[in-house]
C-alpha positions as a Markdown table, in Angstrom:
| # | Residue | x | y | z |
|---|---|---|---|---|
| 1 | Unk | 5.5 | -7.5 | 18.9 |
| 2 | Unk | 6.5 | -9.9 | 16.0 |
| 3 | Unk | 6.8 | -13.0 | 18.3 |
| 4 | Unk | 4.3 | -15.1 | 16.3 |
| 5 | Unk | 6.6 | -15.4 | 13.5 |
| 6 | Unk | 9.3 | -17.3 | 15.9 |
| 7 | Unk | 7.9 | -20.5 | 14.7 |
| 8 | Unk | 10.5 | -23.2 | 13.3 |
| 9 | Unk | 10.7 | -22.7 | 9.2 |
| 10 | Unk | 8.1 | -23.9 | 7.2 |
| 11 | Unk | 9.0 | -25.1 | 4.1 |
| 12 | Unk | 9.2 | -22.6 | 1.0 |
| 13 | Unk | 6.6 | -23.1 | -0.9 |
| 14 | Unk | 3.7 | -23.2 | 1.8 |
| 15 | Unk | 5.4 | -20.6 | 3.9 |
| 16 | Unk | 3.7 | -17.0 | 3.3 |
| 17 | Unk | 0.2 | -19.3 | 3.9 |
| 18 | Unk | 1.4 | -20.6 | 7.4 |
| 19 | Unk | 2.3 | -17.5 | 8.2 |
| 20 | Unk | -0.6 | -15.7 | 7.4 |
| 21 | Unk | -2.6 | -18.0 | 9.5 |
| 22 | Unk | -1.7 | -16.2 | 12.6 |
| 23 | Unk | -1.1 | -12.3 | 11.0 |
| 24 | Unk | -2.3 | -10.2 | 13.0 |
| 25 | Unk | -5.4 | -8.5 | 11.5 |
| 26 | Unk | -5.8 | -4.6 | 10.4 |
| 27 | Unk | -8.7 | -4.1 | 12.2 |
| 28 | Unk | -10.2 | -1.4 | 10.3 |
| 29 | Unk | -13.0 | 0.4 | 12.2 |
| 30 | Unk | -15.3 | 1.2 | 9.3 |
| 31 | Unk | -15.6 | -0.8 | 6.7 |
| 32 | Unk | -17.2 | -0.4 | 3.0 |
| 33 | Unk | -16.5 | 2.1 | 0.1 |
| 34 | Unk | -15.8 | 5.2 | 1.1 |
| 35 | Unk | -18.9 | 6.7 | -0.8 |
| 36 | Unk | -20.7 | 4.9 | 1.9 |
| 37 | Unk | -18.7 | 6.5 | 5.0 |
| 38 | Unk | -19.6 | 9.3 | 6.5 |
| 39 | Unk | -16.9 | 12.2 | 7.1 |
| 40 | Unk | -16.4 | 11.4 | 11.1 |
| 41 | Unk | -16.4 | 7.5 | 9.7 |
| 42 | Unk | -13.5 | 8.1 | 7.4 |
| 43 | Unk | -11.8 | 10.3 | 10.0 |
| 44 | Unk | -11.9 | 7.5 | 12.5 |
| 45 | Unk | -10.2 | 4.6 | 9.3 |
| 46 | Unk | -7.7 | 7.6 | 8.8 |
| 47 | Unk | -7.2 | 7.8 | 12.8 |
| 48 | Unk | -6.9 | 4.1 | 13.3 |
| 49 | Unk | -4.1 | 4.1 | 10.7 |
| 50 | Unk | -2.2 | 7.0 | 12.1 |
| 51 | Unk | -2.4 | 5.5 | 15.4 |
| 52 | Unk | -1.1 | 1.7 | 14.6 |
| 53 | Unk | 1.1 | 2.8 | 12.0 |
| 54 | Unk | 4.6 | 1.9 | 13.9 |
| 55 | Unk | 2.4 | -1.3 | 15.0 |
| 56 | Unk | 1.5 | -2.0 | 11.4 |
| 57 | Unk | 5.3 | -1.8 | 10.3 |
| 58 | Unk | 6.6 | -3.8 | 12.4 |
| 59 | Unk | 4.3 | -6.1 | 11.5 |
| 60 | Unk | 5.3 | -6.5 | 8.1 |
| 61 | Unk | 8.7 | -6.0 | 8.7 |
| 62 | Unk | 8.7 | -8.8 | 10.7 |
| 63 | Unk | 6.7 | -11.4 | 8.3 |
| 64 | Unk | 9.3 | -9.9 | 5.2 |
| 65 | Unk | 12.3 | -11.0 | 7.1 |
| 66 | Unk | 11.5 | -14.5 | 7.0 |
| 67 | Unk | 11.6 | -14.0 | 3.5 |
| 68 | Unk | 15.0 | -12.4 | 3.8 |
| 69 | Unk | 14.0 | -9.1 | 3.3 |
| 70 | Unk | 14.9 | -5.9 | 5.8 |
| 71 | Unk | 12.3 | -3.4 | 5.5 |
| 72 | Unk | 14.3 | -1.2 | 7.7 |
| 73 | Unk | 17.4 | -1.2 | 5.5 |
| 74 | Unk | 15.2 | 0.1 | 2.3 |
| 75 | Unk | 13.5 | 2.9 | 4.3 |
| 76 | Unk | 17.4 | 4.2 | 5.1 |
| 77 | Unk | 18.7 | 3.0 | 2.1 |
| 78 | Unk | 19.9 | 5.8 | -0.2 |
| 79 | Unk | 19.3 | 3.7 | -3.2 |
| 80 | Unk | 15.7 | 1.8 | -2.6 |
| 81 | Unk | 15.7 | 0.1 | -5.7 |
| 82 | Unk | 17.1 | -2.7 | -4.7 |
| 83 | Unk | 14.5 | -3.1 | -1.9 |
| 84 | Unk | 11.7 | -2.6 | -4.1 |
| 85 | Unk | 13.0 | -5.1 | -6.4 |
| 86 | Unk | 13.1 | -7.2 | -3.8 |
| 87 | Unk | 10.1 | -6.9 | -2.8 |
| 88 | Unk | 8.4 | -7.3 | -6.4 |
| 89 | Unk | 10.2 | -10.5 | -6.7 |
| 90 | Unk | 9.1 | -11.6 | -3.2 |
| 91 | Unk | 5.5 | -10.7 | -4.5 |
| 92 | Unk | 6.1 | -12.5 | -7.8 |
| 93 | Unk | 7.4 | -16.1 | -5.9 |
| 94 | Unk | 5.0 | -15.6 | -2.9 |
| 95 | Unk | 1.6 | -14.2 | -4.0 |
| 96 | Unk | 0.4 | -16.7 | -6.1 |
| 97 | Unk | 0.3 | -19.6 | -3.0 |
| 98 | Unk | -2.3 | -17.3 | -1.3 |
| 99 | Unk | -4.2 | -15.7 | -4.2 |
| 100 | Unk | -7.8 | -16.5 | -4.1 |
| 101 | Unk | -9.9 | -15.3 | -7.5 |
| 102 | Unk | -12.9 | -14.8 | -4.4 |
| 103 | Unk | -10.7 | -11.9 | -3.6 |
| 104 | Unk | -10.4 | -9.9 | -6.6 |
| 105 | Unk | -13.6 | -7.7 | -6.7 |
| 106 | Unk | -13.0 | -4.7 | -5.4 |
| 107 | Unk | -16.0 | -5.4 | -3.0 |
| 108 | Unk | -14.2 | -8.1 | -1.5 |
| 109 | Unk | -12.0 | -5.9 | -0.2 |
| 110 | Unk | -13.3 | -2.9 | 0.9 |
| 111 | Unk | -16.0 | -4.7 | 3.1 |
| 112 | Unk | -13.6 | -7.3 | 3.9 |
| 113 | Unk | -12.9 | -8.2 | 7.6 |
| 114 | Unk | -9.8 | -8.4 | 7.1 |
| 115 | Unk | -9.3 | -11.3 | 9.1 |
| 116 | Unk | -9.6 | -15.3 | 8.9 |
| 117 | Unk | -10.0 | -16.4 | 5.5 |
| 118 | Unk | -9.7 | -12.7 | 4.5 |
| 119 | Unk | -6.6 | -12.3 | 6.3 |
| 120 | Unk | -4.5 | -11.1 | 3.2 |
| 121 | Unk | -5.9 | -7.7 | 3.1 |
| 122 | Unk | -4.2 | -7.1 | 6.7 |
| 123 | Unk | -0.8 | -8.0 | 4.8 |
| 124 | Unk | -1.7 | -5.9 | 1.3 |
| 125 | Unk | -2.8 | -2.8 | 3.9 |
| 126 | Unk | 0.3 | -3.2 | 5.6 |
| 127 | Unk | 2.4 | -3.3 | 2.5 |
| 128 | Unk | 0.7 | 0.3 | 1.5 |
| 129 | Unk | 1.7 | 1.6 | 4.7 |
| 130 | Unk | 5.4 | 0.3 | 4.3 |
| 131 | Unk | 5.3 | 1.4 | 0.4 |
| 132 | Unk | 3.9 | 5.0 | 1.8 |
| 133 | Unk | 6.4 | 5.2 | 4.4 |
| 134 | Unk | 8.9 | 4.8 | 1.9 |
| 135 | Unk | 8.0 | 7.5 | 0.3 |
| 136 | Unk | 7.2 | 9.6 | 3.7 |
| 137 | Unk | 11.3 | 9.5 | 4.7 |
| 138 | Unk | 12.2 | 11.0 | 1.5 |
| 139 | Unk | 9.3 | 13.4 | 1.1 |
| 140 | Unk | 8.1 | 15.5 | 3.7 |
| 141 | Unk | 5.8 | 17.5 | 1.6 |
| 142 | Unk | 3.5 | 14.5 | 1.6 |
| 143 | Unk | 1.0 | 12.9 | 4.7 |
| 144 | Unk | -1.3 | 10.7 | 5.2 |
| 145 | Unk | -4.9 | 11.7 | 4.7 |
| 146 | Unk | -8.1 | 11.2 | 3.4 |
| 147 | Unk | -9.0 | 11.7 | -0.3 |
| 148 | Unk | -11.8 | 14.2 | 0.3 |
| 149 | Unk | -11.8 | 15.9 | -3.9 |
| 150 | Unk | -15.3 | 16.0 | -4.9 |
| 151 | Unk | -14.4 | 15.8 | -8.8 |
| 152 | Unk | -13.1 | 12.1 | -7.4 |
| 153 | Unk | -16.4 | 11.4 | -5.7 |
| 154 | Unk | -18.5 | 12.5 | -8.6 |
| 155 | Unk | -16.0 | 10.0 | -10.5 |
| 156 | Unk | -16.0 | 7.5 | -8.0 |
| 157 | Unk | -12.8 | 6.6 | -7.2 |
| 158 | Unk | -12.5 | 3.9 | -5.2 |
| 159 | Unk | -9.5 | 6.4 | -3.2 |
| 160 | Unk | -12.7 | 8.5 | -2.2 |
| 161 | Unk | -12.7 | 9.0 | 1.5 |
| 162 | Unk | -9.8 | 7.0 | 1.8 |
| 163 | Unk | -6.5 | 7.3 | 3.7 |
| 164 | Unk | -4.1 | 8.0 | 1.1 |
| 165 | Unk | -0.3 | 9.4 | 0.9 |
| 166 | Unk | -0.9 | 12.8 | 0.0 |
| 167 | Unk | 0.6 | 16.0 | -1.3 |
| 168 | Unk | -1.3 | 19.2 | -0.8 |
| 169 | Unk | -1.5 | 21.6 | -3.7 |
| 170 | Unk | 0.5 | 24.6 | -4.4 |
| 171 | Unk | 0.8 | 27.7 | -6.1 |
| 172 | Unk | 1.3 | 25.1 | -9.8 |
| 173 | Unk | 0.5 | 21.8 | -8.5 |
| 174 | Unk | -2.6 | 20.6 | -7.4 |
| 175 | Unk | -2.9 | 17.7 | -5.1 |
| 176 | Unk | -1.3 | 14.6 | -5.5 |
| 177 | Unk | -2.2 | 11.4 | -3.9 |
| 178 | Unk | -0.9 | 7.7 | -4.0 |
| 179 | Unk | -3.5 | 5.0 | -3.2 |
| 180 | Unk | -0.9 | 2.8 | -2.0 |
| 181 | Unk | -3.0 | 0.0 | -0.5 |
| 182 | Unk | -4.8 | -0.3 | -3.9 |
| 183 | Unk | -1.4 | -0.8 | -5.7 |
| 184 | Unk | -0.8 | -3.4 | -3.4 |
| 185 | Unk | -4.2 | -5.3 | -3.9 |
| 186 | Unk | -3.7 | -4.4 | -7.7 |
| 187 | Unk | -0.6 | -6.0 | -7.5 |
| 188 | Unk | -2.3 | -8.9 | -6.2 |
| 189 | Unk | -4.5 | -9.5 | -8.0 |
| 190 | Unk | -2.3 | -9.4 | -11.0 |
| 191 | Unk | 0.5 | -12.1 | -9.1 |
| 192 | Unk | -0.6 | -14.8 | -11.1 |
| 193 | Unk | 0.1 | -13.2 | -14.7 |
| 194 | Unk | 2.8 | -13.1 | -16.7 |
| 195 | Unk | 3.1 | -9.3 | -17.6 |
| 196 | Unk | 3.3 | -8.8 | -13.8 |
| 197 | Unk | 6.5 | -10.5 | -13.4 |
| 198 | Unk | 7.8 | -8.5 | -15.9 |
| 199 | Unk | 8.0 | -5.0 | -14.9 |
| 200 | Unk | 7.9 | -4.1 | -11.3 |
| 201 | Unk | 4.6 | -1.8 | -10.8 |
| 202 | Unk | 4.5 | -2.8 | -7.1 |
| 203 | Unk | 7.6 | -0.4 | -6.3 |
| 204 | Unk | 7.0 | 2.3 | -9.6 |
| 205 | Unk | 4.7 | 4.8 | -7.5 |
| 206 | Unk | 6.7 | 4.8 | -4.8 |
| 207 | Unk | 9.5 | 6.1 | -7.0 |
| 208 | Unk | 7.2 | 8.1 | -9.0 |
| 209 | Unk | 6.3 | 9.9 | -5.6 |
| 210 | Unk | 10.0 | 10.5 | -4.5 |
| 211 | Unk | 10.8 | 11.9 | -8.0 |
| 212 | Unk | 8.7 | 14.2 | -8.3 |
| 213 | Unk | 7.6 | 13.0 | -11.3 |
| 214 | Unk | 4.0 | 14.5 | -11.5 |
| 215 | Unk | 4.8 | 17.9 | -10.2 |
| 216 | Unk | 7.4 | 18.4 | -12.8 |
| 217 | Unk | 4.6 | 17.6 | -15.3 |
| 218 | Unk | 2.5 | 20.0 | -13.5 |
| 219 | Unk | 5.0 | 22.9 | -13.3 |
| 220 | Unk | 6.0 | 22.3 | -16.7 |
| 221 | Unk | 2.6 | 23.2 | -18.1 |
| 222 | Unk | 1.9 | 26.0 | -15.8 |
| 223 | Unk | 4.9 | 28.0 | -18.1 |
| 224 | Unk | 2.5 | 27.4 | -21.2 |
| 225 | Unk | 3.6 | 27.0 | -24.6 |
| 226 | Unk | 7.4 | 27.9 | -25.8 |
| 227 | Unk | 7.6 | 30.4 | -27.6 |
């Protein structure tokens, strides 16, 4: 599976680049905003991802241990804060060698290839998956599926007909979704600056998800006012 990353060590500083040269790519079987998918078309991207998701992890798994990082480990670790922080700080260190201002519209990546010169939106796809994943061991209230609210259309959120990590509503809480490929290309495309080395919002949804953070919120409000 991960064979292609069996290559002698490169050195440091060039070593995400080299290895990105022969990632394999997420090939994605429709792309473009989702505003400009039809139903059956984001079914199918939804599919795809369902269906190469143990491929996809692997993947990444794979290209983070060269970086000394066990992706394995932090989906059975009982604290995953270390993980995440390891992962920010692996973002922070390794980003910036392979950031490419070309590739900060968010055009540039939702009709990207994927492949090539626009090879990094394989590895940010496949860091969502991992960062949903995460969240999926701890949480099995959420799933992956397509963001398909039409208040978010009429918005146009770029999560529109997109496969998202998702919580369906209840009796108090209304549905919940993480965009977790868009915080990794946010995170991106924020590698370079100095307020992203600060705080670690690479790994804060993914906690925010496990928490329960939002549906507290939610509940909270249903009770009303105190009296």
């Amino acid at each position: 599976m991960a064979s292609w990353f069996r290559n002698a060590a490169e050195p440091r500083e060039s070593r995400l680049k080299r290895l990105l040269a022969d990632y394999p790519p997420y090939r994605i079987p429709h792309r473009g905003p989702g505003r400009r998918l039809t139903l059956a078309e984001a079914e199918e991207n939804l599919a795809y991802l369902l269906d190469h998701k143990e491929e996809r992890l692997a993947i990444v798994s794979a290209l983070l241990t060269r970086f000394d990082l066990d992706a394995a480990a932090g989906l059975a670790a009982d604290d995953l804060r270390p993980f995440l922080d390891g992962l920010w700080r692996w973002s922070c260190a390794e980003w910036p060698a392979v950031y490419d201002p070309a590739f900060v519209p968010i055009d540039a990546w939702l009709n990207s290839s994927r492949e090539g010169p626009e090879i990094i939106f394989s590895m940010l796809m496949d860091v969502g998956i991992l960062l949903g994943e995460l969240v999926l061991v701890r949480r099995s209230d959420y799933r992956w599926a397509l963001d398909l609210d039409q208040q978010n259309a009429a918005d146009e959120m770029v999560s529109w007909q997109r496969p998202v990590l998702l919580r369906p509503a209840d009796h108090f809480v209304p549905v919940i979704f993480f965009d977790f490929e868009d915080t990794a290309r946010t995170s991106y495309i924020r590698c370079t600056s100095t307020p992203y080395r600060i705080l670690n919002d690479l790994g804060r949804e993914v906690l925010d998800a496990i928490s329960g953070a939002h549906e507290v919120a939610w509940r909270e409000q249903s009770k009303g006012p105190s009296t």
